[in-house]
Structures are given as C-alpha cells and as structure tokens.
C-alpha positions in Angstrom: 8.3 11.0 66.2 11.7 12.1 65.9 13.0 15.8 66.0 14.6 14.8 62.3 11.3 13.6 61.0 9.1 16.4 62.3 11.8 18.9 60.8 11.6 16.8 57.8 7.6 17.5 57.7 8.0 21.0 58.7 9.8 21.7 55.6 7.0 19.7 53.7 4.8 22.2 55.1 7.2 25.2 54.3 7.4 24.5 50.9 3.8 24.2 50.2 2.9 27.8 52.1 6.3 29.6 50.2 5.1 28.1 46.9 1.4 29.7 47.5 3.2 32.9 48.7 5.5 32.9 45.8 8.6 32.9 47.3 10.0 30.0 45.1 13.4 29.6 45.6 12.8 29.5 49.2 10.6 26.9 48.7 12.5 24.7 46.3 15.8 24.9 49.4 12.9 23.5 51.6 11.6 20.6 49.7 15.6 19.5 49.1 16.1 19.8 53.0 13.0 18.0 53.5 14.4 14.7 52.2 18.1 15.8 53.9 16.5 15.8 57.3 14.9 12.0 56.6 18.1 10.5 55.8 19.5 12.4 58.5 16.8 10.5 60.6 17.3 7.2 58.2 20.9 7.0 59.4 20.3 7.8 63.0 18.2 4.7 63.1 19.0 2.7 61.0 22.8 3.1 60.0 23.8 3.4 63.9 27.3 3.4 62.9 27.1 6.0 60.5 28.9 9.3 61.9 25.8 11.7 63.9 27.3 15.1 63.0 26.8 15.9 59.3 27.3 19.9 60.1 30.7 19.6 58.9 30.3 16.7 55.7 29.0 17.0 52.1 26.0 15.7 51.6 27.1 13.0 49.5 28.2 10.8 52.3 24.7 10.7 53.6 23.2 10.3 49.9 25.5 7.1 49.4 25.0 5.8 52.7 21.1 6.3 52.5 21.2 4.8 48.5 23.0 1.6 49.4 20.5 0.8 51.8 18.1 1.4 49.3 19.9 -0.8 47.0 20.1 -3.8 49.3 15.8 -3.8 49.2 15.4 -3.1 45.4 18.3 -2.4 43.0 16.0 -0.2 40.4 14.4 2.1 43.3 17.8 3.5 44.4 18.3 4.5 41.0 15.3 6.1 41.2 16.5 8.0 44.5 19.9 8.8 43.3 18.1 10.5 40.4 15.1 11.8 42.3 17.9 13.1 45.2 20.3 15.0 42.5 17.8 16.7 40.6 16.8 17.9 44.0 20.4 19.0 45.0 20.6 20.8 41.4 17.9 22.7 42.0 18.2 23.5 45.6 22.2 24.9 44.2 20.8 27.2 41.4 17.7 28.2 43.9 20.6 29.6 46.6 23.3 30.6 44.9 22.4 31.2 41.3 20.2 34.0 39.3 17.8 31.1 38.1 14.5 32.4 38.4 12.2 29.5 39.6 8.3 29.4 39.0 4.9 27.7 40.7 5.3 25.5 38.1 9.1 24.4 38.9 8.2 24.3 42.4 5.5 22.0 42.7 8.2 19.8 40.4 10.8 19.4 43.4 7.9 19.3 46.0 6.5 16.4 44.1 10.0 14.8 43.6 10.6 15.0 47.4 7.0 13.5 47.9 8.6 10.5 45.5 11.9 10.4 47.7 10.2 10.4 51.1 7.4 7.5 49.6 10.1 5.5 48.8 12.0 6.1 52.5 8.8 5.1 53.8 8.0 1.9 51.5 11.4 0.2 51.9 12.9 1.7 54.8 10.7 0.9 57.7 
C-alpha cells in the first residue's frame, strides 16, 4: 500500500475517533483530507505526468485532474465527485477558519460523503 493511501485511511480512522470524542471540526478537516491524500495517490499512479509536489498548488488542480479522469469512465459519476468533493472543501473551509459550529450529526455527513468519494476512486479508478 502506498504511504498516500495509508495516510488517506489514517484520516478515515481519525475522523471516526474525533467524531466519538467530539472534537468535530477536527474531524470534518480529516475526512476532506482523507479524499485529498487518494487523489494525491490517484495522480502519482495514475496521472504520472501530473506535477508530484502539491505543497505549494491549490487544490483545484488536483480536483480537475482527478474529475477528468473520472469523466473519461462515466460522465454522470464525476458530477457526482465534483459535487461530493466541494461540499467537502466547504465544509473543511468553515471547519478551520470560520466560527461554524459543527455537530455528530454534520460530521458523520462529510465522513459518509468521503466514504462516497473514495467508493467511487475505488470502483472506476483501479
């Protein structure tokens, strides 16, 4: 397994244990990094040409690059990913530099929309 993926699963795991411990916006920045760190790995393998240092981009390079991809194996999923992906980005925004307050119930949203995201990575992207 990649260091990307495992980092990507980590987070999965993060999320989960911040939710139960009620640190939620933690947990919401986890599950958005969750699905950065599998297109991270996505592009490493799979876009070889694709720059390998994102430390200094926006994420929206990576999001494109990852959603046309998509879009090449089935138009109406990267729809769904660009929406899923967003939504996760809003979030993850008002979670670390906003006052929003964030609940269990929010949380277990964007964990279950990063499930969606990485089920997709892993049904068309293989």
């Amino acid at each position: 397994m990649s260091e990307l993926l495992k980092k990507s699963q980590d987070n999965h795991t993060a999320s989960g244990i911040l939710i139960d411990n009620g640190l939620y916006s933690s947990s919401v920045h986890c599950s958005y990094y969750r699905c950065v760190q599998h297109m991270l790995h996505i592009s490493t393998t799979m876009l070889p040409q694709v720059r390998d240092d994102w430390s200094q981009g926006s994420h929206n390079d990576l999001i494109n690059k990852v959603r046309d991809l998509i879009k090449i194996k089935d138009p109406d999923a990267s729809l769904q990913f660009t929406n899923n992906i967003f939504r996760l980005r809003k979030m993850r925004v008002q979670a670390d530099y906003h006052t929003v307050l964030f609940d269990a119930q929010n949380c277990r949203e964007a964990l279950r929309t990063s499930d969606g995201v990485v089920k997709l990575f892993n049904a068309l992207l293989k």
